[in-house]
N, C-alpha and C positions, 0 to 999 in steps of 0.2 A: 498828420493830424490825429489825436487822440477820440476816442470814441464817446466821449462825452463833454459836455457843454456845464459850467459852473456859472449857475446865477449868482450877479456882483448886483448887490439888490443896495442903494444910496438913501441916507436919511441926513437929518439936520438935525444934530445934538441927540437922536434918542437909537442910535448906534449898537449902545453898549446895552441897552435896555431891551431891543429886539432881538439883540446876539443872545443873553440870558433867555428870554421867551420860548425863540428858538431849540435852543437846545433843553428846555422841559417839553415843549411838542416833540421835535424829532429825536428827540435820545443823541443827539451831538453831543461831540466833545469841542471844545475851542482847542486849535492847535496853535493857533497865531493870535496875536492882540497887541497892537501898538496904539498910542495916544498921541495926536497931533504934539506934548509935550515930552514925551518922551523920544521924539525924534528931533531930529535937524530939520524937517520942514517947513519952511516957514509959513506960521500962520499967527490969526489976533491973540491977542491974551482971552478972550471968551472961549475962544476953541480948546485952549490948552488938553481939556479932560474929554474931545469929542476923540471919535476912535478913526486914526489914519485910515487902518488895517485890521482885519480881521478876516479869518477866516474858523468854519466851521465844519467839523468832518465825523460821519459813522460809516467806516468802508467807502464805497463809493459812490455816498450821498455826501456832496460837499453844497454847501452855501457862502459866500464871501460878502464882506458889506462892510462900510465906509461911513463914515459922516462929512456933507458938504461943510467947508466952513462959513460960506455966502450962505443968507437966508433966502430960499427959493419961495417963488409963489406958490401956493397950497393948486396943485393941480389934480384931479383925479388920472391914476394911472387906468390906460385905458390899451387893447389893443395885444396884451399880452395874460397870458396866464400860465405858473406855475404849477406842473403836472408830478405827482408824488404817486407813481404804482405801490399800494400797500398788499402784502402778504394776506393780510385774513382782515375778516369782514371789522373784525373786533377793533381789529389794528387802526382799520378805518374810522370807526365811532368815536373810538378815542381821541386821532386826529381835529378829527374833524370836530368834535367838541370842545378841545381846546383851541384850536383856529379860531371859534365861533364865538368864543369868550371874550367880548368885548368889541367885536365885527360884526357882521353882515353876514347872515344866509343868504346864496345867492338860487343854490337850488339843492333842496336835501338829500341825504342819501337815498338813492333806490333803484330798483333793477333797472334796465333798460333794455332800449330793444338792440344792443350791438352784445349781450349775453354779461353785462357786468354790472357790481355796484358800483355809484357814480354820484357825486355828489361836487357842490362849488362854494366855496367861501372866499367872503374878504376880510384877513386879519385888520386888529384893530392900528398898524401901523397901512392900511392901502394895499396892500399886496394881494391879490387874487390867488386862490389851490385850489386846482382841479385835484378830487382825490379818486382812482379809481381802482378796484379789486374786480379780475378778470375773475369771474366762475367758472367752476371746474366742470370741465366735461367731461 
């Protein structure tokens, strides 16, 4: 087994839209992108432009993500949260203020009592980030 774990994060039609997002927050590149009609899979003609396949990558920060082509019921995801260790404080403000752009503060940046800054947002596609910079000792 490899030593890291890739969130394959699922949306319905807004795919390509959180792929773009994504990579102005984390500085990703897209390395992969397929369109339900640019493959042999079969799906409705609505789907055609929703995205099979994607994946997004800076070193060994990947994110992968799909669009359902069945309309799901609007659920809050609940139960998980993606964890983003950022290098400097800075790094994090920045994050975390584009997360926040059009989401949910869930708890703001600030020291805490385990020695780091630490903050929670939910983007505006549902997704939960914990963002936290360890302090230097």
């Amino acid at each position: 087994m490899k030593g890291a774990i890739t969130p394959y994060l699922s949306f319905y039609g807004q795919a390509d839209q959180a792929a773009s997002f994504y990579e102005e927050v984390f500085g990703l590149e897209r390395m992969a992108s397929q369109t339900y009609g640019d493959s042999n899979f079969p799906a409705p003609d609505h789907a055609k432009e929703f995205l099979l396949h994607c994946l997004l990558q800076k070193g060994d920060f990947k994110l992968m993500m799909a669009d359902s082509v069945e309309e799901q019921p609007v659920q809050p995801r609940s139960g998980l949260a993606l964890v983003v260790e950022c290098e400097t404080v800075e790094e994090a403000v920045e994050i975390f203020s584009k997360l926040s752009d059009g989401g949910q503060v869930i708890m703001e940046l600030q020291d805490t009592f385990w020695g780091a800054k630490y903050g929670k947002v939910k983007d505006k596609f549902g997704f939960v980030w914990d963002l936290n910079v360890e302090k230097e000792k």
